[in-house]
Every structure is written in structure tokens, then in C-alpha cells.
N, C-alpha and C positions, 0 to 999 in steps of 0.2 A: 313512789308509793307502790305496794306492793297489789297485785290484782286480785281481787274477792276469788275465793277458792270456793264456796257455797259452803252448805253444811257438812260440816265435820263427822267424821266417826265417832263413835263411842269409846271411851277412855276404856282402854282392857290394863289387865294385870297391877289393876291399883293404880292406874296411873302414874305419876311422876316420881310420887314415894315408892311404889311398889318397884318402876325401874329401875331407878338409881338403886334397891337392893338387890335389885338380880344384877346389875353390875358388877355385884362385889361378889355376892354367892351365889351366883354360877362358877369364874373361874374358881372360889375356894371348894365350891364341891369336888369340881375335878383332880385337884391335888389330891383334898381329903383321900379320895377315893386310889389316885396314883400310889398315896404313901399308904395307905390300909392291905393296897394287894401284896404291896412289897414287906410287910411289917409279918412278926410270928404269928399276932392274936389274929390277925386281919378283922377286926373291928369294921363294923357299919354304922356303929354307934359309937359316940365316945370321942375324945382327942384323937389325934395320932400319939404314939408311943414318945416321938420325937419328932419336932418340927427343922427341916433343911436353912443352912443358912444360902445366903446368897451365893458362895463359892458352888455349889451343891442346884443350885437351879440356872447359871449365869454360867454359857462354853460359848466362843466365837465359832470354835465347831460344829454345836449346834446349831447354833446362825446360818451357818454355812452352807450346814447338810440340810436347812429349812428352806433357804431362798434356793438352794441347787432340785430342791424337790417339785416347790413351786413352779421353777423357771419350767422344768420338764415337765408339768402337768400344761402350763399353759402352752410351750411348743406342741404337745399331741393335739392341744385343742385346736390348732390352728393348720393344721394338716388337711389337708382332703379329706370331705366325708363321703361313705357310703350316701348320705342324704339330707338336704337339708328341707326342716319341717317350718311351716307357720304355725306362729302361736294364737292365742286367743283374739279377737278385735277388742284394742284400746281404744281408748275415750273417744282419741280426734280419727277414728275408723282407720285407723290402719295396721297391717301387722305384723309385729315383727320375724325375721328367719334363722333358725336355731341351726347349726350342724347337727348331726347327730352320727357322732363317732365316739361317744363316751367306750365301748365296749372296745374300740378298737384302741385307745388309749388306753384299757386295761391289758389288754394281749400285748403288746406293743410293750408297758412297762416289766409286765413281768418277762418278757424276752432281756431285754436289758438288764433285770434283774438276774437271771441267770447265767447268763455273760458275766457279770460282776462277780459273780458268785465262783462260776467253774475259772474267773482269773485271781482269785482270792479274796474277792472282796469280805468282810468277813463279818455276816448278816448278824448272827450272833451275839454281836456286840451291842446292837440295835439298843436293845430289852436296856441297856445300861446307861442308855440316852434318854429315855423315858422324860425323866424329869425336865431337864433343861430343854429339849425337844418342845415338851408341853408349856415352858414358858416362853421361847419365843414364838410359836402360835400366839399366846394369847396377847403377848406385846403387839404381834401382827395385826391382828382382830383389834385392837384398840385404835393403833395405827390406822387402819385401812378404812374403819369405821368414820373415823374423823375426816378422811379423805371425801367420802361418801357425803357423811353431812354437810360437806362445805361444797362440793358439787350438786349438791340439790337446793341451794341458795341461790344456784341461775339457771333451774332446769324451767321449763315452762311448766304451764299451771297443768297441764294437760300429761305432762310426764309424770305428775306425782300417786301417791299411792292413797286409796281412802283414808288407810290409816297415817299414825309418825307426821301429823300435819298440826298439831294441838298448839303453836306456839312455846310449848315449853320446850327449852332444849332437850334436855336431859331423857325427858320419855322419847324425844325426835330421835334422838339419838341412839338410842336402845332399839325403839321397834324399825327407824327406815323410812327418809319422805319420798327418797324419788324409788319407783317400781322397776321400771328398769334400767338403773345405770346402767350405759355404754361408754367405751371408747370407739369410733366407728361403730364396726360389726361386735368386736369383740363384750360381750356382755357378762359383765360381773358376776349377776346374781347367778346365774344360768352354771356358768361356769366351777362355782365355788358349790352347787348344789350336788353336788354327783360324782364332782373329780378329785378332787384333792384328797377329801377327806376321808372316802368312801373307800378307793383306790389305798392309800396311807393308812386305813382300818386293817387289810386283809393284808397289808405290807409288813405292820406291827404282829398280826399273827404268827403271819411265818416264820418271821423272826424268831417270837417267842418259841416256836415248835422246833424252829433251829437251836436253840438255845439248855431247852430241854433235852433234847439230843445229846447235844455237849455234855451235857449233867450226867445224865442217865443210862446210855447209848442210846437210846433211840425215847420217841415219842409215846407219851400213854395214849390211848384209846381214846380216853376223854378229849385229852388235847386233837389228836384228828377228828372227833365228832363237831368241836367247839369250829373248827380251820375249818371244815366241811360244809358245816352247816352254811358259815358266815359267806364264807367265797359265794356259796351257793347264791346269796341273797346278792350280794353285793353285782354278782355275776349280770343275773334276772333284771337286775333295776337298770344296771349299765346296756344290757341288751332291747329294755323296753323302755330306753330312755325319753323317746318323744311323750309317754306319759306323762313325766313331768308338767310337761307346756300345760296341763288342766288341773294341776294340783294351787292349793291354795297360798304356796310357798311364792308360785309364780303369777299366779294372775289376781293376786289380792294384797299379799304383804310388800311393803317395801322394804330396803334392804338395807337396814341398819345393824347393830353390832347384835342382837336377836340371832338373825339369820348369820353373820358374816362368825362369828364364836361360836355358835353351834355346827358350822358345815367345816369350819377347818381346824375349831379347836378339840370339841364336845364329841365328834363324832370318833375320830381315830384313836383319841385318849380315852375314852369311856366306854365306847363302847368293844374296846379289847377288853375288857375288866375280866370278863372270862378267862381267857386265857393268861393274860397276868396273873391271875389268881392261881391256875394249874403249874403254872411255873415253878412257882413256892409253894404250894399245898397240894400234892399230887393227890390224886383221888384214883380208889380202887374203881375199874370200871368191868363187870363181867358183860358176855357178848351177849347174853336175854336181854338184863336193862340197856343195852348199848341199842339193842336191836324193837326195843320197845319204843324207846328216844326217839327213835329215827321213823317209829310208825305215826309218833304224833308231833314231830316237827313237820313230816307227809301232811299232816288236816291242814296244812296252811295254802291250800288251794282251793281259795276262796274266790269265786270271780268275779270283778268290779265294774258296775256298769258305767260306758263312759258318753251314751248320749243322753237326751232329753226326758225319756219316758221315765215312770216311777214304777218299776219294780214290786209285784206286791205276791211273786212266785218264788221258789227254790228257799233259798237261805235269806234272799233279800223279800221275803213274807214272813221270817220269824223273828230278822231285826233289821233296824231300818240302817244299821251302819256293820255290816258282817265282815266287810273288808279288814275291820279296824279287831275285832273278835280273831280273825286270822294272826295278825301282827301280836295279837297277845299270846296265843299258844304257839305260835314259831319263839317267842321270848321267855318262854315257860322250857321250850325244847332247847334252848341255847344254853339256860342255866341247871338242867337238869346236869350234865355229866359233871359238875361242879360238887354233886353231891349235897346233903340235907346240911351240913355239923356248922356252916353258916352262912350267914344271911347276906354276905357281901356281893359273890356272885348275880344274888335275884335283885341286884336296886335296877340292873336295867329294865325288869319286870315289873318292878312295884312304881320305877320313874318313868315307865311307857303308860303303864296304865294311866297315872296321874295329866301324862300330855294327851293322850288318845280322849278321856272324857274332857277336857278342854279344847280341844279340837272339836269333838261332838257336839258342844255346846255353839262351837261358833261356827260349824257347817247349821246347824238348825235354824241359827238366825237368817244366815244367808238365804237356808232355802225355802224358809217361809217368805223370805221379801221377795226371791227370784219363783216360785210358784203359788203362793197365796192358797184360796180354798182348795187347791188339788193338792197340798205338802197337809194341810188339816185333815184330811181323810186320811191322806195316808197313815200319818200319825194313828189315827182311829183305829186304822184295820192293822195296824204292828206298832203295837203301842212297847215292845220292845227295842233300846235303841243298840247295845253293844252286846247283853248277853244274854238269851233267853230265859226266861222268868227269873231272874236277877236285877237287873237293869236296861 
């Protein structure tokens, strides 16, 4: 018989019904979206023009070039790091030890990458992989998910996560019962958070920038604004990776197909959309608005507090979540050199928004149960939470 877990989390995202539909529509958004940047109308709305048969999403080469990518993200991860961090104290008080060499596994690939490159490796081609690329991730992510579940059926009661514990499979399944699966040292969640996906994001850019080249002779403006920006972000995160260890990804969700589809499938597929888009739809970009772009993808130096006190000065006195205000005008800056004439470029802007204010909602819970009448004042005195006198 299995040992009392105490009281349960609160059912989020519709519970059972709700996950079982983001099962399906998550990976179909991402195609949708694959096949819109690739199409004439590039549609945000609407069908695709033409739906792929199996031939057209199904390459043993992509297989190939997926698990060869993998296998190379998980060798940098196991390298020597500059350092390794403790993360938060878990339940039974102890804590676990993270390397932190994400930054160094991003230098590292792209050295490799250029080696490939200057022996003919022929990146360009990448952008034409797109599709079958994005399906065996998601086979993967299905895969690995199951793996996941069926190892948290003998994790102790003490490894598990608040959440992904409801007895129902299927939500179990979706959101993640054990928090942090391990193999020894080597840690899943950890790993799939920052490297694959993230790294494999700004991999698919350059591609596409190589690609455009090919086309064109060389790269629009727009497109090195799009590659600039993102590196830039991608760069930031992999260099202040020990942040991670206090986000909510790590020391509150557990790691079911939620997290495991969104770090190595959602991220590198979708969040190119930009520059897929400039591929096929080149956009006129003069040096003002390029040079405008670049002054307000700048406001995203927004600074995030990360000990115990409540903040009621600078930016975190006008809202109570500014960090998250930042992430939207960097996502307003990413789709800006995409141009106004459509809407496809900004879903990562109108789909950050939509995760940012659910996220907001469930840091608020947290942090009225972790500060009580001191998170209530605060509230009081910035009763703004993401954008000043908006919301």
C-alpha cells in the first residue's frame, strides 16, 4: 500500500480534462505554427494551406541528427564545470548540487559548430529539416515523459512534487510527480531546462540566417536583429544559469511531459517563429526603426530580486512582478523587425503574455502562503502586478 502523501495541490489547468487537451494542442500548435511560417499567407489564424503527410514529418535522419544532438548536449553537461551550485532545501532537508556550465556548453557547441561548418558541414540545409526535426522531439518528449512517470512510481514520498500527484494518470502525466528526477548526479529536469532547447533555439537561427544568405547573398537586417537579440537572451540565461535553481520550474513543478515538451520541443520550434518567418517573408528594415528596436529591446533591464525582503522601491514599487513586464517588451522587441502586415511573428508576444499572467497568478498564491500579512500590504502599497495602471 502505498504511503499517505498529505494534502494534495490544487488541480491547475482544468485538471484532467484540461491536460489531456494540451496533450494534443500543444504539439498541434507547434506545427500549426511550423507550417504557417513556411506557407505564402503565413496565417495565424485559420488552417494551414496544406496539411504534411507522414513521408513529409517521418526522416531516420532526423532521428539521427536529434539523438546526435542530444547525446552532445548531454556530453558538455557532464564535463567539468567552472562550479557547482546547491539548490533549494527539499522536503527531507537536503540539497541537491547542480554544475553550472550551461554557458560553457554553449561556447563549446558553437566552436563545433563552426568546425563543421568551415569542413562543409552544410547548416543551411537545417531550416529544411524543420518539420520532421519537430516531430521526433515530440515523439521524444512523449517518450521520455512516460519514462518519467514510471520512475516516479518508486521515487519516495519525499522526492515527489506538490503538484502531478492527484492520482489521475493523465494530469500525472502532463504536469510531473517526481521534482527532481535523477540518474546519480545527472538530473533531468535541470538539464533539459537551459540546454537542449535553448542552445538548439539560437542553432535553428543561424541556420535560418545561413539560409537566407544562400537566397539572397547575404542576411536582412531584420534577420540579424531577430539572431541578436535572441543569442543575446539565450547567451544571459546560460551565463546566469545558477538562477534557475530558485525559479518555479525547479523548486515547485515536477517534471512531466509540461516541462519535458516545452524545454526540447516548444522552445527551439517556436520560439524561432521569428526568424522562420523572415526567411519567407523578408521585411524592409531601415536603420532608425532598426536602431529604435534595439533601444526598446535595451528597457529589458529590469532587475529581479532574489532574497527574502519585499521590494516596495524602484520598479518593484510600481509593480509587484516587473521582471515579467521586462520579458514582454524584450518580446515586443523580437517581433518588431518582423514588421506590422502580420500577426504570425507576435504569437510569441500575445503566448508570453497569456503564460506570464498564469504564472502571476500562481507566484501570488505561493507568496501569500510563504509571507502572509507582509505579501497583503504589499499588495496594498502596489496594487499593480505586471503593468502599471493596466494590470
Amino acid at each position: 500500500m502505498a504511503p499517505p502523501q498529505g494534502p494534495r495541490a490544487p488541480l491547475e489547468f482544468g485538471g484532467p480534462l484540461g491536460a489531456a487537451a494540451l496533450l494534443l494542442l500543444l504539439p498541434a500548435t507547434m506545427f500549426h505554427l511550423l507550417l504557417a511560417a513556411r506557407s505564402g499567407p503565413a496565417r495565424l489564424l485559420g488552417p494551414p494551406a496544406s496539411l504534411p503527410g507522414l513521408e513529409a514529418l517521418w526522416s531516420p535522419r532526423a532521428l539521427l541528427l536529434w539523438l546526435a544532438w542530444l547525446g552532445l548536449q548531454a556530453a558538455l553537461y557532464l564535463l567539468p564545470a567552472r562550479k557547482v551550485a546547491e539548490g533549494q532545501e527539499l522536503k527531507d532537508k537536503s540539497r541537491l548540487r547542480y554544475p553550472i556550465n550551461g554557458f560553457q556548453a554553449l561556447v563549446l557547441t558553437a566552436l563545433l559548430v563552426g568546425l563543421g561548418v568551415s569542413a562543409g558541414l552544410p547548416l543551411g540545409a537545417l531550416p529544411e529539416m524543420l518539420l520532421p526535426l519537430a516531430f521526433v522531439a515530440t515523439l521524444t518528449a512523449f517518450i521520455f515523459s512516460l519514462f518519467l512517470y514510471m520512475k516516479a512510481q518508486v521515487a519516495p514520498v519525499s522526492a515527489l512534487a506538490p503538484g502531478g500527484n492527484s492520482g489521475n494518470p493523465i494530469y500525472d502525466f502532463f504536469l510531473g510527480r517526481e521534482l527532481n528526477p535523477r540518474i546519480c548526479f545527472f538530473d533531468f529536469k535541470y538539464f533539459c531546462e537551459l540546454r537542449p532547447g535553448l542552445i538548439g533555439w539560437v542553432l535553428i537561427n543561424l541556420a535560418l540566417l545561413v539560409k537566407e544568405a544562400e537566397l539572397r547573398g547575404s542576411p536582412s537586417l531584420a534577420m540579424w536583429l531577430v539572431n541578436g537579440f535572441q543569442l543575446l537572451y539565450v547567451g544571459d540565461a546560460l551565463w546566469h544559469e545558477e538562477a534557475v535553481l530558485t525559479t518555479m520550474d525547479i523548486t515547485h513543478d515536477g517534471f512531466g511531459f509540461m516541462l519535458a515538451f516545452g524545454d526540447i520541443a516548444w522552445v527551439p520550434f517556436t520560439y524561432s517563429l521569428q526568424a522562420q518567418f523572415l526567411l519567407r517573408h523578408p521585411q524592409p528594415l531601415g536603420l532608425p526603426m532598426a536602431s529604435a528596436i534595439c533601444l526598446i529591446n535595451g528597457l529589458e533591464t529590469i532587475s529581479t530580486a532574489t532574497g527574502r525582503k519585499l521590494l516596495v522601491s524602484g520598479w518593484w514599487g510600481m509593480v509587484r512582478h516587473p521582471n515579467y513586464l521586462g520579458d514582454l517588451i524584450m518580446a515586443l522587441a523580437w517581433s518588431l523587425p518582423c514588421g506590422v502586415s502580420h500577426l504570425l511573428p507576435y504569437f510569441y508576444l500575445l503566448y508570453f503574455t497569456a503564460l506570464l499572467v498564469h504564472r502571476e497568478a500562481r507566484d501570488e498564491r505561493q507568496c501569500l502562503q510563504k509571507y502572509g500579512l507582509a505579501w497583503q500590504e504589499y499588495c496594498r502599497r502596489v496594487p499593480y502586478r505586471i503593468m502599471p495602471y493596466i494590470y
